[in-house]
N, C-alpha and C positions, 0 to 999 in steps of 0.2 A: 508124774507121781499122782495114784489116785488115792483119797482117804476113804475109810468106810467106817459106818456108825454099826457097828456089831450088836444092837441092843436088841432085836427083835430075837437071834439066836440067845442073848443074855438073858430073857424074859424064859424064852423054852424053855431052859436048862435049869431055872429058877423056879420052872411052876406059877407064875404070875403072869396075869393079863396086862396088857396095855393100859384097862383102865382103870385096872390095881391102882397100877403104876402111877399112875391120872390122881387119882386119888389119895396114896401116899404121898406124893411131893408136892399134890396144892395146882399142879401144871395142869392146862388144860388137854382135856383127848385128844385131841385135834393135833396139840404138839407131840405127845409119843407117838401117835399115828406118824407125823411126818417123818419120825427121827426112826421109825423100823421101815420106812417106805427106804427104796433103794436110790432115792431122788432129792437126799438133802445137802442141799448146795451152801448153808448155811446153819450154824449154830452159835447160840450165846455160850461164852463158857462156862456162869453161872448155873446155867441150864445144867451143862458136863456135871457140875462139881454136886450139885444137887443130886440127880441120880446116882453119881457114882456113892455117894454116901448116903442115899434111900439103900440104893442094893447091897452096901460094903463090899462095894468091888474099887479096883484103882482105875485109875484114866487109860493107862495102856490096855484095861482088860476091855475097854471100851471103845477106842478105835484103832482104827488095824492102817498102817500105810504102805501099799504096794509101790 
């Protein structure tokens, strides 16, 4: 089973940069960087729940499980 962190397409479709994003939640670039890289092996879910309600999106809109 793989998971995927769908935020970088979430940011497109939003019109918002990475380090909007950076910026609206207080999180450093470096972590949105990681979390639209295709390489994140790890997340806090505080992290999750933060973006999810910076964007108003839900948890499912944000990661996708193959």
């Amino acid at each position: 089973m793989a998971v995927y962190i769908k935020l970088r397409q979430i940011l497109e479709q939003k019109g918002i940069s990475q380090r909007e994003l950076a910026r609206m939640t207080g999180l450093r670039a470096s972590t949105i960087n990681h979390l639209c890289s295709e390489k994140v092996d790890r997340v806090y879910l505080e992290t999750l729940e933060l973006i999810c309600k910076t964007l108003n999106i839900r948890i499912e809109d944000l990661i996708e499980i193959e």
